[in-house]
C-alpha positions as CSV (number, residue, x, y, z in Angstrom):
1,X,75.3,97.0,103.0
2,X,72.4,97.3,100.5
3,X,72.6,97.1,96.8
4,X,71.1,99.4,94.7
5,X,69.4,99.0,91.3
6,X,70.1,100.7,88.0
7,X,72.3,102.5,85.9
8,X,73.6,106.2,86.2
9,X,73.7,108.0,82.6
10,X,77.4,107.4,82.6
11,X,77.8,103.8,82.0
12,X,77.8,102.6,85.8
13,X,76.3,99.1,86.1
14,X,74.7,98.7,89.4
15,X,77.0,98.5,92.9
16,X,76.6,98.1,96.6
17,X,75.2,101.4,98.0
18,X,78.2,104.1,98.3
19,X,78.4,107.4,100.4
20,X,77.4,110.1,98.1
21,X,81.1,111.5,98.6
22,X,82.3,107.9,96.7
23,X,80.3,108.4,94.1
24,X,80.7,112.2,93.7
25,X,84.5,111.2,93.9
26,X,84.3,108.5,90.8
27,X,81.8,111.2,89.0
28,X,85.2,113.5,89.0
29,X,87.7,111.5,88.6
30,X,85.5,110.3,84.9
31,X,85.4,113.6,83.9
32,X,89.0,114.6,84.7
33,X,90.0,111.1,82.6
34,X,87.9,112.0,79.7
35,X,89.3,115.1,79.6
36,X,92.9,114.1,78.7
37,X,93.5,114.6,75.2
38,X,93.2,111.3,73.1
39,X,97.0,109.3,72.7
40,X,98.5,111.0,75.6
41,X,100.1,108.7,78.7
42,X,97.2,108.0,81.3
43,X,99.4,108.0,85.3
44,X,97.9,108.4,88.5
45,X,99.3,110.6,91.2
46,X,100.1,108.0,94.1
47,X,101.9,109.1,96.9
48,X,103.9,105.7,96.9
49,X,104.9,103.5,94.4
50,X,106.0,99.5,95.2
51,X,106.9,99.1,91.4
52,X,110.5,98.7,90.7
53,X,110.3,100.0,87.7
54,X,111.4,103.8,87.8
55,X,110.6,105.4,84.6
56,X,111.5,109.1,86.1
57,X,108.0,110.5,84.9
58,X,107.1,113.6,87.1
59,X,104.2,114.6,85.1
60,X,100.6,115.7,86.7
61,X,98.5,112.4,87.0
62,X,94.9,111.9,87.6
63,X,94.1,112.6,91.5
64,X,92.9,109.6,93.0
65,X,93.9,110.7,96.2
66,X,89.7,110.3,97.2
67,X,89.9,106.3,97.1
68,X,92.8,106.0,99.4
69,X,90.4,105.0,102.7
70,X,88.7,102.2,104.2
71,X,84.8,103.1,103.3
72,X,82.7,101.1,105.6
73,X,83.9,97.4,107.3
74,X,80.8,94.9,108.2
75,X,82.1,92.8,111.2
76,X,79.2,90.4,111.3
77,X,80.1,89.7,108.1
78,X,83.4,90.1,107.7
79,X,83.6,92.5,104.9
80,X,85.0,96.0,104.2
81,X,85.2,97.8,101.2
82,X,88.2,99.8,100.5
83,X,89.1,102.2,97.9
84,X,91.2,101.2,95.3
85,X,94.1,103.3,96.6
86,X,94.3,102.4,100.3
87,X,97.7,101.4,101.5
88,X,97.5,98.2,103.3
89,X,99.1,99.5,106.5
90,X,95.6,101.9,107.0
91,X,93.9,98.9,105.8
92,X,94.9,97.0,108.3
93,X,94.7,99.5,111.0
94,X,91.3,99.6,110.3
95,X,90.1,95.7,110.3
96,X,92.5,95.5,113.5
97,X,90.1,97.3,115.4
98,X,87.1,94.9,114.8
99,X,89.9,91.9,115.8
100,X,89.9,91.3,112.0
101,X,92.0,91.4,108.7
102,X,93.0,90.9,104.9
103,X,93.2,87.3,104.3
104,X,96.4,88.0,102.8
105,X,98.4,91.1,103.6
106,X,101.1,91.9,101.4
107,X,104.5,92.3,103.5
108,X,105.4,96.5,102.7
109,X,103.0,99.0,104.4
110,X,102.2,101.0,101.2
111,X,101.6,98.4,99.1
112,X,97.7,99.3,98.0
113,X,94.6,97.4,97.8
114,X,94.1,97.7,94.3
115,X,98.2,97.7,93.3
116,X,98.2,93.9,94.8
117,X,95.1,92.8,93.0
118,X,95.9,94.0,89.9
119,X,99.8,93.1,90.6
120,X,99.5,90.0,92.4
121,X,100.7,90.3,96.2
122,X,101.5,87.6,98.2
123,X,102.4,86.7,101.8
124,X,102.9,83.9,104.4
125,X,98.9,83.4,104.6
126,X,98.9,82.6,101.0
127,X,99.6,78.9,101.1
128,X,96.3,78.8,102.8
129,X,94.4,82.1,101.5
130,X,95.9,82.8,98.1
131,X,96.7,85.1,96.5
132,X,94.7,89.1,97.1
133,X,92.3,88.9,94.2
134,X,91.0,85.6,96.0
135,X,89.3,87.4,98.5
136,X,87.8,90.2,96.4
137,X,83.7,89.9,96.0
138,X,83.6,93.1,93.8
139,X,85.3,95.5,92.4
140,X,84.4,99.2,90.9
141,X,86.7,99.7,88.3
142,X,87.3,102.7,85.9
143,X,87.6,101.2,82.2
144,X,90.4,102.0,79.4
145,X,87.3,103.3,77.5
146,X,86.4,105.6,80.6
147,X,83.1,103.8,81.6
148,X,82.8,102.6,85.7
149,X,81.5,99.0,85.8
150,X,81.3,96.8,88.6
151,X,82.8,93.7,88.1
152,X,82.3,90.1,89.9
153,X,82.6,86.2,89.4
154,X,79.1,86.1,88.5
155,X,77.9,89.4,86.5
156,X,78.4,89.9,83.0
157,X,81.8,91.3,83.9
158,X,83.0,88.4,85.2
159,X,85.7,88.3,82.2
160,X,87.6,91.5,83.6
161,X,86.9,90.2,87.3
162,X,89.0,87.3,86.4
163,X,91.3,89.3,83.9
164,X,92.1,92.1,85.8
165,X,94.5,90.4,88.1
166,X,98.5,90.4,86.4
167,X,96.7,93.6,84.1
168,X,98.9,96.4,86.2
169,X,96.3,98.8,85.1
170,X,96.1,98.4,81.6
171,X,93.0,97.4,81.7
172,X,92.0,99.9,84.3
173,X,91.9,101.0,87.7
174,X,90.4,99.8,90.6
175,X,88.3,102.3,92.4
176,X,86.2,100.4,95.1
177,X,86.9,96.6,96.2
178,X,84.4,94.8,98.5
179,X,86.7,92.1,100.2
180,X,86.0,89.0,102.4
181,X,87.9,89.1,106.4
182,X,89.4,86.8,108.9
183,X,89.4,86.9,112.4
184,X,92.3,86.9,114.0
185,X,94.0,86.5,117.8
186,X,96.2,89.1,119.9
187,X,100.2,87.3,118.8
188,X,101.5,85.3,116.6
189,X,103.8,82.7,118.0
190,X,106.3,81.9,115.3
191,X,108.4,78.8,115.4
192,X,111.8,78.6,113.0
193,X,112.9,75.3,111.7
194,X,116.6,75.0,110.0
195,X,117.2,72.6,107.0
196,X,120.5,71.6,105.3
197,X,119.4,71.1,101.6
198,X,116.9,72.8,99.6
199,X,115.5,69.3,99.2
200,X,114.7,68.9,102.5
201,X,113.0,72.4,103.1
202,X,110.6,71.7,100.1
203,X,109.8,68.4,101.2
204,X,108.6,70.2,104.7
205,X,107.0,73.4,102.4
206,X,105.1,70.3,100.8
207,X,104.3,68.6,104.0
208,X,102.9,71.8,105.2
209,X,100.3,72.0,102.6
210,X,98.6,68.7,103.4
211,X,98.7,68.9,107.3
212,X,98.6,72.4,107.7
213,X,101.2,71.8,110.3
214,X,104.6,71.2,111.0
215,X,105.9,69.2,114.2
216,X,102.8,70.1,115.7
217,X,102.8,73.5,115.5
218,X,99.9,75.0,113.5
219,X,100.8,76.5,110.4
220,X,98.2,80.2,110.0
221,X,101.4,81.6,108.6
222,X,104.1,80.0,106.8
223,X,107.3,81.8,104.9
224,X,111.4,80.9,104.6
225,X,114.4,82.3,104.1
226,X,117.5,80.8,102.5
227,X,121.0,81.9,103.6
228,X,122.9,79.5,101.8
229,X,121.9,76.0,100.2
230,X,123.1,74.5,103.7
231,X,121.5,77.5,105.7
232,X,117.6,78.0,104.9
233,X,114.6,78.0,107.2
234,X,110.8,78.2,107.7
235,X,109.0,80.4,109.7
236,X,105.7,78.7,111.1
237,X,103.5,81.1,112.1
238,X,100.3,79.9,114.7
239,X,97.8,82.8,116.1
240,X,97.6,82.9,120.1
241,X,95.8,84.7,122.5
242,X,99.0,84.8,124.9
243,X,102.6,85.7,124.5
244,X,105.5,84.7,127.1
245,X,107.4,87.7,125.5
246,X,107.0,90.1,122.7
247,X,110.0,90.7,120.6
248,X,110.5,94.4,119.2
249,X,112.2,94.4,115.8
250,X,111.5,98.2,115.0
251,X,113.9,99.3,117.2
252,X,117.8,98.1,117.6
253,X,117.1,94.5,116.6
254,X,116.5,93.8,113.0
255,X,114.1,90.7,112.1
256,X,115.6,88.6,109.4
257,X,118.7,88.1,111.5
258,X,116.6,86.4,114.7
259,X,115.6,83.8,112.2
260,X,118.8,81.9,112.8
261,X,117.6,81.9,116.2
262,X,116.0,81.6,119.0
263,X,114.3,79.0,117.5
264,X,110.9,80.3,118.6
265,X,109.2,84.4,119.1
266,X,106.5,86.0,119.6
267,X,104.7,89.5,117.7
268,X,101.7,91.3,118.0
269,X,99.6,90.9,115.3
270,X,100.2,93.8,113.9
271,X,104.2,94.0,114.1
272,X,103.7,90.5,113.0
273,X,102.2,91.8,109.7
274,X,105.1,94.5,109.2
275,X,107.8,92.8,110.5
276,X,109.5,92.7,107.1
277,X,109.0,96.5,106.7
278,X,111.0,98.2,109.0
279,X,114.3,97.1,107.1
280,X,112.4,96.5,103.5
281,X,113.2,92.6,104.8
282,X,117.0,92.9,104.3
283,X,117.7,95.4,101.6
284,X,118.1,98.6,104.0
285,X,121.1,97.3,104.9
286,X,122.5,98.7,101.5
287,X,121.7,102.0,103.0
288,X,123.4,101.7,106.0
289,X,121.3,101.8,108.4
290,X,121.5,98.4,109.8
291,X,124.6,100.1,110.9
292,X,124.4,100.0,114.8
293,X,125.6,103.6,114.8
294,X,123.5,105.0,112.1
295,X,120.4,103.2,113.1
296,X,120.6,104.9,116.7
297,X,119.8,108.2,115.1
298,X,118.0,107.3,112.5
299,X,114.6,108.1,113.2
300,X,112.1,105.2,114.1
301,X,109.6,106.7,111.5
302,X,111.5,106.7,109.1
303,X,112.9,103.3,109.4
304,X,109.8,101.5,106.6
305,X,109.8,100.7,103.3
306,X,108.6,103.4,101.3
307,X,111.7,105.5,103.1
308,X,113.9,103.3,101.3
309,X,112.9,103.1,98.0
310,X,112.5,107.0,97.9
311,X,116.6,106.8,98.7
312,X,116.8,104.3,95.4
313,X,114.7,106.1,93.4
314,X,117.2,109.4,93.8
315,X,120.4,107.0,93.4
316,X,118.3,105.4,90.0
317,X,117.6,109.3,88.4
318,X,120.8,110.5,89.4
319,X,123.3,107.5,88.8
320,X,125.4,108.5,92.1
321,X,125.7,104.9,92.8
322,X,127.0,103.9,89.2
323,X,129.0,107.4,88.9
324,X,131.2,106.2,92.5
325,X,131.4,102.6,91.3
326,X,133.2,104.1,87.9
327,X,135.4,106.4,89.7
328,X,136.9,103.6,92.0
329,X,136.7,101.3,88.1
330,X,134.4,99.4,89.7
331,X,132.2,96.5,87.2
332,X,128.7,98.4,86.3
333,X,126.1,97.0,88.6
334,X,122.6,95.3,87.5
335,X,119.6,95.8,89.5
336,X,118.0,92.6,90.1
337,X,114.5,92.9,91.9
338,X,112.5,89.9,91.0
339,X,109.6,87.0,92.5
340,X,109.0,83.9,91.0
341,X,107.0,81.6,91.7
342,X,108.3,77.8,90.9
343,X,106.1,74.5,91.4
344,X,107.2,73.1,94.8
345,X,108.7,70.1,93.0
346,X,111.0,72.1,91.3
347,X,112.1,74.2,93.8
348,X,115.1,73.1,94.9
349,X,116.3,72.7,91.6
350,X,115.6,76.5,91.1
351,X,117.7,76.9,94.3
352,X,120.5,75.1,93.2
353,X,120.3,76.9,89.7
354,X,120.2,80.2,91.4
355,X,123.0,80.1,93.9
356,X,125.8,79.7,91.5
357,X,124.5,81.7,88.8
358,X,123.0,84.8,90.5
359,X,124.1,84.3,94.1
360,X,122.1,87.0,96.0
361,X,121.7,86.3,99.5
362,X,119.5,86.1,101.5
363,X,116.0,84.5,99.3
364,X,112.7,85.2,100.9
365,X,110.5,81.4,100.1
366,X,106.7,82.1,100.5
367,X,104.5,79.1,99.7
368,X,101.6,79.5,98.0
369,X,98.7,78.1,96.2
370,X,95.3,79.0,95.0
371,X,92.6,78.8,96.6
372,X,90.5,76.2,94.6
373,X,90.6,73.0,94.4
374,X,92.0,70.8,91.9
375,X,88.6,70.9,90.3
376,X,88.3,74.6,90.4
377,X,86.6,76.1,87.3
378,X,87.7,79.6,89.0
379,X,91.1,80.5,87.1
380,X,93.1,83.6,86.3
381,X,94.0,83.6,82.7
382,X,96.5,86.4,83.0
383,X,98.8,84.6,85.7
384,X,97.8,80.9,85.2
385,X,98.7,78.6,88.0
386,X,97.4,75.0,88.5
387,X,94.8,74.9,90.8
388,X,95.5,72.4,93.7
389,X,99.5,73.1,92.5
390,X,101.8,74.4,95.8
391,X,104.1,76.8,94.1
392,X,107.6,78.6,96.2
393,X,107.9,82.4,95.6
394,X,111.2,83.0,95.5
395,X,111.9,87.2,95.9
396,X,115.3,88.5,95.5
397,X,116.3,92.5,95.6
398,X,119.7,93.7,95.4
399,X,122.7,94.6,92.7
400,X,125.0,92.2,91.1
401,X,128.5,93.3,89.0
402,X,127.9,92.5,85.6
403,X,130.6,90.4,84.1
404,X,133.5,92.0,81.4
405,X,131.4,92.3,78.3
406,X,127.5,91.6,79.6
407,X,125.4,94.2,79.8
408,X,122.3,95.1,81.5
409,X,119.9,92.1,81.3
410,X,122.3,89.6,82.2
411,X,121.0,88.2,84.8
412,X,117.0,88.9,84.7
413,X,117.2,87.4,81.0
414,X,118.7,84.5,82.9
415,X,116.4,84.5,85.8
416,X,113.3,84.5,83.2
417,X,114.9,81.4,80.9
418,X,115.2,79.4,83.8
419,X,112.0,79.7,85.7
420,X,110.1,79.4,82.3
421,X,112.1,76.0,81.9
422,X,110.6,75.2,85.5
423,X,107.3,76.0,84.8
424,X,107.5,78.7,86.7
425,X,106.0,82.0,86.5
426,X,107.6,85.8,87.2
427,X,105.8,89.0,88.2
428,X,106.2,92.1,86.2
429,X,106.4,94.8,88.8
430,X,110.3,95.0,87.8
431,X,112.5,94.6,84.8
432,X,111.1,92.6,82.2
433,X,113.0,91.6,79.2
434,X,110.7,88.7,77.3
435,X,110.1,89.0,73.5
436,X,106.5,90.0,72.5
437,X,105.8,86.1,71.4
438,X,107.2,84.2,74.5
439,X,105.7,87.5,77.1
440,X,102.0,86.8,75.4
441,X,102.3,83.2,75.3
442,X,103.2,83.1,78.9
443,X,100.7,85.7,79.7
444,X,97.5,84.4,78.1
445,X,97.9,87.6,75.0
446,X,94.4,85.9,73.3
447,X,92.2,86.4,76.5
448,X,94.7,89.6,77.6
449,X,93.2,91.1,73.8
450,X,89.6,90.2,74.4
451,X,89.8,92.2,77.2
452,X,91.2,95.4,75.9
453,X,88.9,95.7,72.9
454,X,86.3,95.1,75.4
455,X,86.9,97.7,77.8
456,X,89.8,99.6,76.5
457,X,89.3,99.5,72.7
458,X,90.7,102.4,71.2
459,X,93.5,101.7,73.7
460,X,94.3,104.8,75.6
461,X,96.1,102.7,78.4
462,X,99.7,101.1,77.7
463,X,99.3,97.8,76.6
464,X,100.8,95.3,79.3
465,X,103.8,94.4,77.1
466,X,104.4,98.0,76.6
467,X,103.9,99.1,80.1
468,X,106.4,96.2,81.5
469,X,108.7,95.3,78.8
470,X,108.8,98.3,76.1
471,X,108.8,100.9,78.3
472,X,110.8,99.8,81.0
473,X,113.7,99.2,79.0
474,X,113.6,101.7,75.9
């Protein structure tokens, strides 16, 4: 991969050398932007959305369909670059091939590239690897004010290299992103340890971090899941070049329910990495298909995420679940679809806040911390965690019957007081209900500004308060 000098007459600053198709692609997709008529809503046509956010807009976005592809990967070393709009099921399709992959691949199959950088993804690599933006290089991105810049950690766009992650393109989009690889072996052999108190599994999440172990079993991959506060475990994940067995969970067996045991399994790599997908971790069992009966003719290609949320995007615009709970005077229902991520210290008192007061079961845990040290000048002013800090994400997706006289809110407003009392932090790919002064005081709104009279200045994209607080609930 060469790079290539200069500046196009359109405001591209220089970029690694692209197939003229890429570039003829970006050269489009400028002109179709700066054709929309100045103070009318910017969307993109995606085939797949991971937002829980469903705002019922079917209106013509740009086409963007030309960045969903792997572009080139360099084995030697350990690179690809990806369009913005890959999923990260052809993503790693692709890397699989050269023995390779993401250093941290987000756990739903269309889940993009540039969706989970400028979102935030997450997964059981991420108390070692981070979080996705981590292992970005460089990015092409198309600005608010229509120009294509290339942005790293040491050009003079390194304020929007750092910013655009937690921006959920209000700043822009992501068209290109050259991103760093790790070898990887044929199985993961996973190992699942029980613990009777939240204090106890947080003690071993914390353990974890230091040894990168646990009872001797090497820790590539580490998540948990939490039953009940006398019912949680952690999955510990070590890559292996054999397998005494492989276990199947895309067929008749579902995943989350062999965590309670055997106490040890083995995956492919790649059912490994998608092992929460076929049953959207737990929540397709809402749909019934973790029905034994329904799921033997319910067809295996259709048993993945993106499936699912199709079905509760239909329920969501047509209110047939909320129209059959009224007809059987059934409470009204509040979705709540939420991660946060809490210090480790705090964690079990999160847990034992969260059980009696929301009580959704189960909890996915995913450890995590940054990939700096405690030193680190490299920071993310838009999502800031403490370098060096090992944070829990705790992700819980399902309903809950609003009490006599609460309305909807209830419980996310309650979710959001209490992990900001814990230091915590939430992501904003679902509801949001923060007031403009805590949501930019918690979100960095001095260096979130900077960057949108920088590169978005006569703001034709949303605003980020707008596009995950205002308009999500007006």
């Amino acid at each position: 991969m060469t790079d290539v000098t200069g500046t196009s007459d359109q405001g591209v600053t220089p970029r690694r050398k692209l197939p003229p198709a890429h570039r003829a692609a970006v050269a489009r997709l400028q002109h179709d932007y700066a054709a929309i008529p100045p103070g009318s809503p910017v969307r993109l046509a995606k085939r797949t959305s991971n937002l829980f956010r469903f705002s019922g807009d079917t209106r013509a976005g740009l086409d963007v369909s030309a960045f969903g592809h792997v572009v080139s990967i360099d084995p030697a070393a350990r690179t690809a670059v990806v369009g913005g709009m890959t999923t990260y099921e052809d993503l790693a399709d692709a890397t699989l091939a050269y023995d390779l992959m993401p250093l941290v691949v987000p756990q739903l199959k269309t889940i993009t590239l540039g969706g989970a950088v400028t979102g935030l993804g997450i997964e059981s690599t991420s108390l070692r690897s981070g979080l996705p933006h981590e292992s970005v290089i460089e990015m092409e991105i198309l600005t608010g004010d229509g120009r294509v810049v290339t942005v790293a950690d040491d050009n003079e766009h390194a304020g929007l290299y750092r910013g655009f992650p937690n921006s959920y393109g209000t700043l822009g989009y992501a068209l290109s992103l050259t991103i760093e690889l790790e070898p990887v072996m044929p199985y993961v052999h996973l190992r699942h340890f029980r613990f009777g108190t939240p204090e106890a599994c947080m003690d071993a999440v914390a353990q974890i971090a230091v040894d990168g172990s646990y009872h001797g079993h090497r820790a590539d991959f580490v998540d948990g899941t939490a039953f009940s506060l006398d019912e949680m475990y952690l999955t510990v994940g070590a890559f292996s070049d054999v397998a005494p067995w492989r276990s199947d969970y895309t067929r008749e067996r579902i995943y989350y329910r062999s965590i309670r045991g055997p106490k040890e399994d083995f995956l492919t790599i790649r059912d490994y990495l998608w092992r929460w997908d076929t049953d959207w971790f737990w929540c397709a069992g809402a749909l019934g298909v973790q029905n034994p009966v329904i799921r033997r003719v319910w067809p295996r290609r259709y048993r993945r995420s993106d499936t699912y949320r199709k079905l509760i995007a239909l329920d969501r615009k047509y209110r047939l679940s909320a129209a059959l709970n009224t007809r059987r005077g059934l409470p009204e229902r509040e979705y709540v679809a939420q991660d946060v991520d809490i210090p480790v210290e705090r964690g079990a008192e999160f847990l034992r806040w969260f059980v009696p007061h929301v009580g959704m079961s189960p909890v996915w845990l995913c450890p995590m911390r940054l990939r700096g040290t405690p030193l680190s000048k490299q920071t993310w002013p838009l999502y800031p965690l403490r370098p060096g800090d090992v944070y829990v994400n705790f992700g819980f997706w399902g309903t809950r019957p609003l009490p006599s006289g609460a309305g909807d809110g209830h419980y996310n407003r309650m979710v959001e007081e209490e992990v900001t009392s814990l230091s915590g932090r939430k992501g904003l790919y679902s509801s949001s209900f923060y007031s403009e002064e805590e949501f930019w005081a918690l979100f960095n709104g001095p260096e979130y500004f900077r960057l949108k009279r920088e590169y978005d200045g006569s703001g034709r994209l949303a605003s980020l308060y707008d596009k995950c607080v205002t308009f999500n609930n007006g």
